[in-house]
C-alpha positions in Angstrom: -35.4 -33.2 22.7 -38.6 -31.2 23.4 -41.4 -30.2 20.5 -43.6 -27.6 21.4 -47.1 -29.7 21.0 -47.9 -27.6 17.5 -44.4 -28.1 16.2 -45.6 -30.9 14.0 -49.4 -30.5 13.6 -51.4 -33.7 12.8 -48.1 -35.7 12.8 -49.9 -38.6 14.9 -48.2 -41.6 16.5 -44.8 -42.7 16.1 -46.0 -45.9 13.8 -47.9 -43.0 11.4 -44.5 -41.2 11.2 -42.7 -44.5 10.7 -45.5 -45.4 7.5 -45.6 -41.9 6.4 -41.4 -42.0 6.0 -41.5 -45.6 4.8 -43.6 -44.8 2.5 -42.0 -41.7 0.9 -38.5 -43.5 0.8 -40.4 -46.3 -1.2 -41.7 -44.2 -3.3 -38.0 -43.2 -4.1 -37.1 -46.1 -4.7 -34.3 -46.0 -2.8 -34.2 -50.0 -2.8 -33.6 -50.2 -5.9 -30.8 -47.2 -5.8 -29.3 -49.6 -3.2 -29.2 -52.7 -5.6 -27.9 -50.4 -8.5 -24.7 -49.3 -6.7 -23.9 -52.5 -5.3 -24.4 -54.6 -8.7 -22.2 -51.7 -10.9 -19.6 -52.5 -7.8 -19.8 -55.7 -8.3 -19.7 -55.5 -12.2 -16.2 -53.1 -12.0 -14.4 -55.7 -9.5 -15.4 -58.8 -12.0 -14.1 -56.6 -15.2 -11.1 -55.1 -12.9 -10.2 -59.0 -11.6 -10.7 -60.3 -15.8 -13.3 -62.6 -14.5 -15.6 -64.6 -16.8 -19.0 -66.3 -15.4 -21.7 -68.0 -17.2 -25.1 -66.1 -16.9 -26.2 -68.4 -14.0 -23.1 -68.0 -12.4 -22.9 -64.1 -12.5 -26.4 -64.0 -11.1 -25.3 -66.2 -8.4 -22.5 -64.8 -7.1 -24.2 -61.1 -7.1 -27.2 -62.5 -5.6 -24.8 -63.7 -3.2 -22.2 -60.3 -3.2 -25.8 -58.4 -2.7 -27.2 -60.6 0.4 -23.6 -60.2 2.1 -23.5 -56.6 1.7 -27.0 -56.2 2.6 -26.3 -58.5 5.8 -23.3 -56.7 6.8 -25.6 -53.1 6.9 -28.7 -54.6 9.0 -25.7 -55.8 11.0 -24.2 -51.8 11.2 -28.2 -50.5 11.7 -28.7 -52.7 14.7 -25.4 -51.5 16.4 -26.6 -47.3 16.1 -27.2 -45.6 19.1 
């Protein structure tokens, strides 16, 4: 797609865009909007399935849910065209 050269004034390269964006979306927070949906997930299938976990256990096992999950999506983001 073409941008007239004014169409974004003072927009710079494409690694200022890419800090610029990054930045914004850390500001956000959207990480940790990300870790909040999959750890109430994670709580509803444990209370659904009438599971019971130590403390250590249940951090575990989301630590471990999470890092799957999280896998599986740089998996899915690699794969976009």
């Amino acid at each position: 797609m073409f941008n007239p050269p004014n169409s974004y004034p003072n927009s710079g390269s494409y690694f200022d865009l890419l800090k610029r964006i990054t930045q914004l979306v850390q500001k956000k927070k959207v990480d940790q909007q990300i870790l909040q949906i999959v750890q109430q997930a994670f709580e509803k299938e444990l209370s659904s399935e009438n599971v019971v976990l130590s403390r250590p256990e249940k951090t575990r096992l989301l630590q471990q849910v999470t890092r799957a999950v999280l896998t599986e999506a740089i998996t899915k983001i690699s794969d976009i065209k």
